[in-house]
C-alpha positions in Angstrom: -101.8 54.9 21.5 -103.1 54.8 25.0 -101.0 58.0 26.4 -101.1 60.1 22.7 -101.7 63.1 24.0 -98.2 63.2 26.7 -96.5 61.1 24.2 -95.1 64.6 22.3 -95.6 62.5 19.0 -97.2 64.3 16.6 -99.6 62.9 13.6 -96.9 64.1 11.5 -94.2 62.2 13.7 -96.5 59.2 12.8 -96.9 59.7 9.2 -93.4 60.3 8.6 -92.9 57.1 10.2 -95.1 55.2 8.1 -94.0 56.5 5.1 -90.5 55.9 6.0 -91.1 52.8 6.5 -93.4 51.5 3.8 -90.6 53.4 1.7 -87.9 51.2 2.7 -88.9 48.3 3.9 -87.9 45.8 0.9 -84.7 47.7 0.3 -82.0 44.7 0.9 -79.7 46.6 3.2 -82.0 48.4 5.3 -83.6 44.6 5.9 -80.7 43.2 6.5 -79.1 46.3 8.7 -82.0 45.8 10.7 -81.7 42.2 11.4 -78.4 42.1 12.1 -79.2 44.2 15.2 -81.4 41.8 16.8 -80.3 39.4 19.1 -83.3 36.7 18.2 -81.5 36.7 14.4 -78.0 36.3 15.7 -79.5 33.0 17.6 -81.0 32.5 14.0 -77.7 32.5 12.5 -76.1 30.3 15.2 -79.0 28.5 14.6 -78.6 28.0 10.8 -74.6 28.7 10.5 -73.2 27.1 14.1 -69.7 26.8 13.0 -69.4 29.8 10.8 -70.7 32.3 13.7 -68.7 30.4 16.4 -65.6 31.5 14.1 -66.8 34.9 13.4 -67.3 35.5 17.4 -64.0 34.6 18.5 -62.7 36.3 16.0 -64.4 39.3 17.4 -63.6 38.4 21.4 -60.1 37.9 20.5 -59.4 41.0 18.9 -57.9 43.8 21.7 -57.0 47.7 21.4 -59.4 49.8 20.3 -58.5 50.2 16.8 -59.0 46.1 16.2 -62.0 46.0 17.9 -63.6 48.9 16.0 -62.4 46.7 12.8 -63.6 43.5 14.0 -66.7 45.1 15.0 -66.9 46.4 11.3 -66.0 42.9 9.9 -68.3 40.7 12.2 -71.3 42.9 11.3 -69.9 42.3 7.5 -70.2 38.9 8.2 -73.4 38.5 9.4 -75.1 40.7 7.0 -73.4 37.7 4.4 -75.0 35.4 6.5 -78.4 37.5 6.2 -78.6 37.8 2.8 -77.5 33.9 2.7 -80.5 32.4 5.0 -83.5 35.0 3.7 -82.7 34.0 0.5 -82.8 30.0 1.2 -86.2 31.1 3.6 -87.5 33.3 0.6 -86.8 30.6 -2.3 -88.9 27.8 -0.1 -92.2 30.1 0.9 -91.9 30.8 -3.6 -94.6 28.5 -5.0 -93.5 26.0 -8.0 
């Protein structure tokens, strides 16, 4: 790192990093948590799934109040991490060797 020593970032901070995520890296909800939070994998899933995500945003922009919009938020992530789990394993099944 170019500006370690003002970062405050120990080579404990670092390690603990690492480890985390060497730990968890291949666990299937931590993967797909973490892609859902990217905006280049939502254009992935419009990408791959144009109708399905077109249906599952406007379900979400339609909802109003508070309490439907925390539950279509809930839903909408619940639906793309479907979608997730749907297109990695399609992407995984063609890079597996006959």
């Amino acid at each position: 790192m170019l500006f370690f020593n003002i970062s405050c970032i120990t080579e404990q901070d670092l390690q603990d990093a690492k480890t985390f995520i060497l730990k968890n890296r291949h666990l299937k909800e931590t993967y797909c948590s973490f892609l859902i939070e990217q905006e280049l994998w939502i254009n992935t899933l419009r990408f791959h799934f144009p109708k399905k995500m077109k249906t599952i945003e406007t379900v979400l922009y339609e909802r109003t109040g508070v309490d439907e919009c925390v539950q279509a938020l809930d839903e909408y992530k619940n639906e793309l991490y479907e979608l997730t789990i749907k297109l990695v394993s399609v992407l995984l099944f063609r890079l597996i060797p006959d």
